[in-house]
Structure formats: structure tokens, C-alpha cells
GUPA-992318 format. One record per residue: residue in one letter; x, y, z of N, C-alpha, C in turn. Coordinates in steps of 0.001 Angstrom, whole numbers, padded with zeros to 6 digits, always signed. Example, Ala and Ser with C-alpha at 12.3 -4.5 7.8 and 13.67 -1.06 7.14 Angstrom:
// residues 2
A+013190-005690+007800+012300-004500+007800+013200-003300+007800/S+012850-002250+007080+013670-001060+007140+012900+000030+007870/
// end
This chain:
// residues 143
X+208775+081454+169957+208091+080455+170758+206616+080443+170371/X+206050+079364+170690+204488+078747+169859+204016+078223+170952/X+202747+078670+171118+202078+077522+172013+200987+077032+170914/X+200156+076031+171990+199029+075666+171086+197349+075632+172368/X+196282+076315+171462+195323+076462+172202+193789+075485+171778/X+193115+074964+172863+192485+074077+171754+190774+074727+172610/X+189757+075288+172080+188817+075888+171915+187482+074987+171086/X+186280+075331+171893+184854+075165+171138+184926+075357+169820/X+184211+074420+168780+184484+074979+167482+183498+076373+167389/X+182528+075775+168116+181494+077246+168516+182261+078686+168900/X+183089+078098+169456+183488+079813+169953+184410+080570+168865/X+184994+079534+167997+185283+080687+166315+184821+080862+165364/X+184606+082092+165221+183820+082250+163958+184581+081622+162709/X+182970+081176+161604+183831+080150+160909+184977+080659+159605/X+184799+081494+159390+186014+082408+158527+187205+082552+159433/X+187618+082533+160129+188524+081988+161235+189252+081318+160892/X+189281+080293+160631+189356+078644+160438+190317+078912+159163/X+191709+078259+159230+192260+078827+158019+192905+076947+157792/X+192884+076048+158258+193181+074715+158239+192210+073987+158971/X+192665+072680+157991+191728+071051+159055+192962+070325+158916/X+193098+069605+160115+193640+068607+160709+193053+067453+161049/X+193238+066067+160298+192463+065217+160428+193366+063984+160969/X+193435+064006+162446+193869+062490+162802+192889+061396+162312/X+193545+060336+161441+193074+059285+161108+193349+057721+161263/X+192534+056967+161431+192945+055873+161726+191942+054911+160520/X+192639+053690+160245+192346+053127+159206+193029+051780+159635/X+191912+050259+159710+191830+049156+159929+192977+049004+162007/X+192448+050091+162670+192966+050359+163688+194275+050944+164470/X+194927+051787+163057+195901+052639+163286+195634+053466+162402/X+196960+054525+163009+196700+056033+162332+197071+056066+161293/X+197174+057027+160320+197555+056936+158907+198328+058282+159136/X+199597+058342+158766+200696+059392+158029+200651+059607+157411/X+201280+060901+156715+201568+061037+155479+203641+061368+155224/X+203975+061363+154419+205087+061352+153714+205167+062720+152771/X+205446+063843+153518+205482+064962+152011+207069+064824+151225/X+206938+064337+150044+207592+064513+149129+209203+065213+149149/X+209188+066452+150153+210718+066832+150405+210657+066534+151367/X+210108+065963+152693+210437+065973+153835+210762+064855+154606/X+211694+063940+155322+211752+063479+155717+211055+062991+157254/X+210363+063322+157063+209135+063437+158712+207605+063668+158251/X+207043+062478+159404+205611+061994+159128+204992+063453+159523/X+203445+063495+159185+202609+064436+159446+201163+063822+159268/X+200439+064574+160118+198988+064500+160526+198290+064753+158798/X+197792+064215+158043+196917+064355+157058+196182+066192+157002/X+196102+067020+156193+195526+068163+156308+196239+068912+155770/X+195470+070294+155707+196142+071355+154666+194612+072994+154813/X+195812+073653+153893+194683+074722+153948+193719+074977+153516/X+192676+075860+154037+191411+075991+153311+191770+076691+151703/X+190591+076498+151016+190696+077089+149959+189707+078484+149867/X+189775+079415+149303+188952+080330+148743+187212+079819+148389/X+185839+080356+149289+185082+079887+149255+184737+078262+149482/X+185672+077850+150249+185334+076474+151135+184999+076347+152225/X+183922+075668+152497+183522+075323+153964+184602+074885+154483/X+185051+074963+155720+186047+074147+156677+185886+072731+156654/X+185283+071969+156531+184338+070453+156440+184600+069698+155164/X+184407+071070+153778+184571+070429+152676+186568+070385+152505/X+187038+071527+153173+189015+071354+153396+189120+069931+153738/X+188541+070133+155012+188862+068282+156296+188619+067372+154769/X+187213+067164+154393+187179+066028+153320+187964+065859+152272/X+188275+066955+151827+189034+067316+150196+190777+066602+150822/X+191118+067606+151937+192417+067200+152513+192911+066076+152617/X+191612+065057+153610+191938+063851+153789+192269+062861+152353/X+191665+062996+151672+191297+062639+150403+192728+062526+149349/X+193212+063690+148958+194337+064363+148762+195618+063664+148918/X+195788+063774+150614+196776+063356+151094+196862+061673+151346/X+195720+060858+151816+195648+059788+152275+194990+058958+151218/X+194041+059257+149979+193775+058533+149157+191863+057716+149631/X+191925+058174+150792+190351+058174+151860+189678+058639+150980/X+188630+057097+150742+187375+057409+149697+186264+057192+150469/X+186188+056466+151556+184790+056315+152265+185474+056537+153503/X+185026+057256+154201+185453+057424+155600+184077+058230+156366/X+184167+058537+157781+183669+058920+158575+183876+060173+159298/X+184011+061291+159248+184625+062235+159938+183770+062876+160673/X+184486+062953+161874+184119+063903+163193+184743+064954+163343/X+184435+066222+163545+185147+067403+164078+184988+066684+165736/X+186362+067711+165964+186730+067658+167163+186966+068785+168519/X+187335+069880+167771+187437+070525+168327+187918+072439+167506/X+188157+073320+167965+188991+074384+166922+190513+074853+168490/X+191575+074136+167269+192735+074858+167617+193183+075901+167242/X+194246+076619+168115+195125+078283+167305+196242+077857+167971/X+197155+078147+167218+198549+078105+166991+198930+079787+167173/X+199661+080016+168146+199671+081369+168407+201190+081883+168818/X+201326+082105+167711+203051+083145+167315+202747+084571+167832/X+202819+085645+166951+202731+086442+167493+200938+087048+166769/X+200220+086354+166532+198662+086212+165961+198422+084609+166097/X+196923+084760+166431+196400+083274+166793+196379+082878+165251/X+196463+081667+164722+195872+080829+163670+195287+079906+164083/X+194235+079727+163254+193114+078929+164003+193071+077791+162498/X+192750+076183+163379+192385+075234+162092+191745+074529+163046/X+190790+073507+162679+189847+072982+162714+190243+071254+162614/X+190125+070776+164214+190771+069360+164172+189784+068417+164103/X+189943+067630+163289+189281+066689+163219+189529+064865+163199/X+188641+064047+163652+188879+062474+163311+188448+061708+162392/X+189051+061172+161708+188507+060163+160684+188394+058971+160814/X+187557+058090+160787+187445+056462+160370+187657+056671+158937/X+188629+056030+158647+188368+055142+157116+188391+053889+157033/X+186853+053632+155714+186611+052560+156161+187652+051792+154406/X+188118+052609+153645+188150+052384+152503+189662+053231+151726/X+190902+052680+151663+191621+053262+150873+191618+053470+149593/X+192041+054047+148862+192072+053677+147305+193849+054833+146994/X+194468+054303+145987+195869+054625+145653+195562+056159+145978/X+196687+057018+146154+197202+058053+146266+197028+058815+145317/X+196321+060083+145130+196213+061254+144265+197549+061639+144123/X+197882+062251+142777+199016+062861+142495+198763+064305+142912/X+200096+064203+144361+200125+065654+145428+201511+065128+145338/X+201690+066356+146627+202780+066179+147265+203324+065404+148338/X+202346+064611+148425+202437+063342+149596+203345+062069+148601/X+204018+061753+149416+204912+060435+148692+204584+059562+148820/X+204101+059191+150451+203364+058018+150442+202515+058239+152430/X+201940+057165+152427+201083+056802+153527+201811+056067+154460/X+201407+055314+155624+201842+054748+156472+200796+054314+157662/X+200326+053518+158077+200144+053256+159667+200817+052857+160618/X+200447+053331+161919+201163+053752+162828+200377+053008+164656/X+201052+052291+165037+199669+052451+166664+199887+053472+167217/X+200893+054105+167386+200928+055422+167661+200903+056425+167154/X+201339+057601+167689+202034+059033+167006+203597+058358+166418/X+204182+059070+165410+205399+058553+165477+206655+059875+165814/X+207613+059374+165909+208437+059823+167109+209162+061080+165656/X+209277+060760+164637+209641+061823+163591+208846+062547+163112/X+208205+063496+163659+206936+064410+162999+207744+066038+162344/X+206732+066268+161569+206792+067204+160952+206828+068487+161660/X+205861+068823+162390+205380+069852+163205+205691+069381+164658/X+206848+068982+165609+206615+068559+166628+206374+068914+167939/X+206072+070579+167616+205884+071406+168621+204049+071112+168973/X+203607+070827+167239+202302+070967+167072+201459+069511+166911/X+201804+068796+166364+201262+067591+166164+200528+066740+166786/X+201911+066863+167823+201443+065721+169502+200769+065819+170149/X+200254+067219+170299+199400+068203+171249+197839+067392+170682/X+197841+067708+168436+196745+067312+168385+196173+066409+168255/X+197571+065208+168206+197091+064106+167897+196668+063830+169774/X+197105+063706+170700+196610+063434+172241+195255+064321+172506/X+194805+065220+171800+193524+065842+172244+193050+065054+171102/X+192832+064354+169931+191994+063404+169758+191836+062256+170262/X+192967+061575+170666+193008+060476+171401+191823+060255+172576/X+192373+061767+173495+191365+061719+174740+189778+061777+174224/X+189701+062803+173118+187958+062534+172911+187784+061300+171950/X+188464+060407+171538+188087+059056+171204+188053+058631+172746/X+188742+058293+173432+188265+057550+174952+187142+058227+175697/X+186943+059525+175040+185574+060573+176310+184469+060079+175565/X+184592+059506+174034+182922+059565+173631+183141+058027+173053/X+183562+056800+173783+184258+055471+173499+184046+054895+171930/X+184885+056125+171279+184875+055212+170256+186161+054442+169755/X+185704+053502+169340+186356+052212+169168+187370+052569+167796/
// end
């Protein structure tokens, strides 16, 4: 069993931080991704790398997976995913204002969405983070 905890980014230290999670939305819906073996959407993001800021993951990630060449990103908050040790990643929101084709990854393809969609990848985990961005898009009204 998993819960999920969502925390100040202040209150983890930043070596902590072992993922970014970037809910994104693009021309007023969210953007999916498609991994390659999987049949189920997922939140854009991935792990940090060796000597990366958490910030430069969120950008590199979004990038990667969604093909996001000009965008806007907000941190949001720091989640942990807590099995039997917390893991901690770093959620964040994106405006994009600008697609461009798909990097060769493991993403198959993209998608928008007005919602969450009902086939997720992580669905213990996803929903949790996609609704705690939602609410701080309506707490700080952005459009």
C-alpha cells in the first residue's frame, strides 16, 4: 500500500528530490504522454539526472516527453510517495505556449485532454497530482 504526501518545496532538502512532475496544459488542455510499451496515459516527467538541478529535470523532462519548446513553468509544490521510504519529486505546472514534433524517447505520442484521463499510468498517483495542481491553478487564478 502507497499513499501520497504533498509538502513545502521548502521543507525538502533539494537532493531529496529524485523526480519532476509536470502537469501541462497547452492551447487549454492537458497534454499526455503515450510511453511506447504502455497502454495508459501519464503526467509528462521523469527522473533526475546525476548533477541536475530539479528545475533543469522539470525542463529537460517536459521537453523530452512532450516536444515543449517555449513554455512557462511553475513549481508547485514537493510530493513523497511513501512505500516503505518516502520518495520525494517535485510537482510542477506548465503553460506551453509552443509545440514542436516529438524527440526520439520513449514516448509514442502526445495527446490533449480537458481532463485527467480515466486510463492512467500511475493511478494510485497521478490523480492526487494532477487535482493538487488544479486547486493551485484556481488558488493563484490562473487562467
Amino acid at each position: 500500500m502507497l499513499r501520497v504526501e504533498f509538502e513545502e518545496i521548502e521543507q525538502v532538502a533539494d537532493a531529496r528530490f529524485r523526480f519532476a512532475v509536470i502537469v501541462s496544459r497547452f492551447q487549454n488542455r492537458y497534454v499526455y504522454c503515450k510511453h511506447r510499451k504502455r497502454d495508459t496515459w501519464e503526467i509528462p516527467g521523469g527522473t533526475r539526472e546525476p548533477g541536475e538541478a530539479i528545475l533543469e529535470t522539470a525542463r529537460r523532462e517536459l521537453f523530452e516527453e512532450t516536444g515543449a519548446k517555449d513554455f512557462e513553468l511553475h513549481p508547485v509544490c514537493a510530493y513523497a510517495v511513501v512505500r516503505s521510504e518516502k520518495s520525494y519529486g517535485l510537482l510542477c505546472f506548465a503553460e506551453i505556449r509552443d509545440l514542436d514534433a516529438l524527440p526520439d524517447s520513449e514516448i509514442e505520442r502526445i495527446d490533449l485532454f480537458e481532463a485527467a484521463p480515466e486510463r492512467m499510468t500511475y493511478p494510485e498517483i497521478q490523480p492526487l497530482l494532477f487535482d493538487r495542481v488544479r486547486q493551485w491553478i484556481k488558488e493563484f487564478h490562473i487562467c
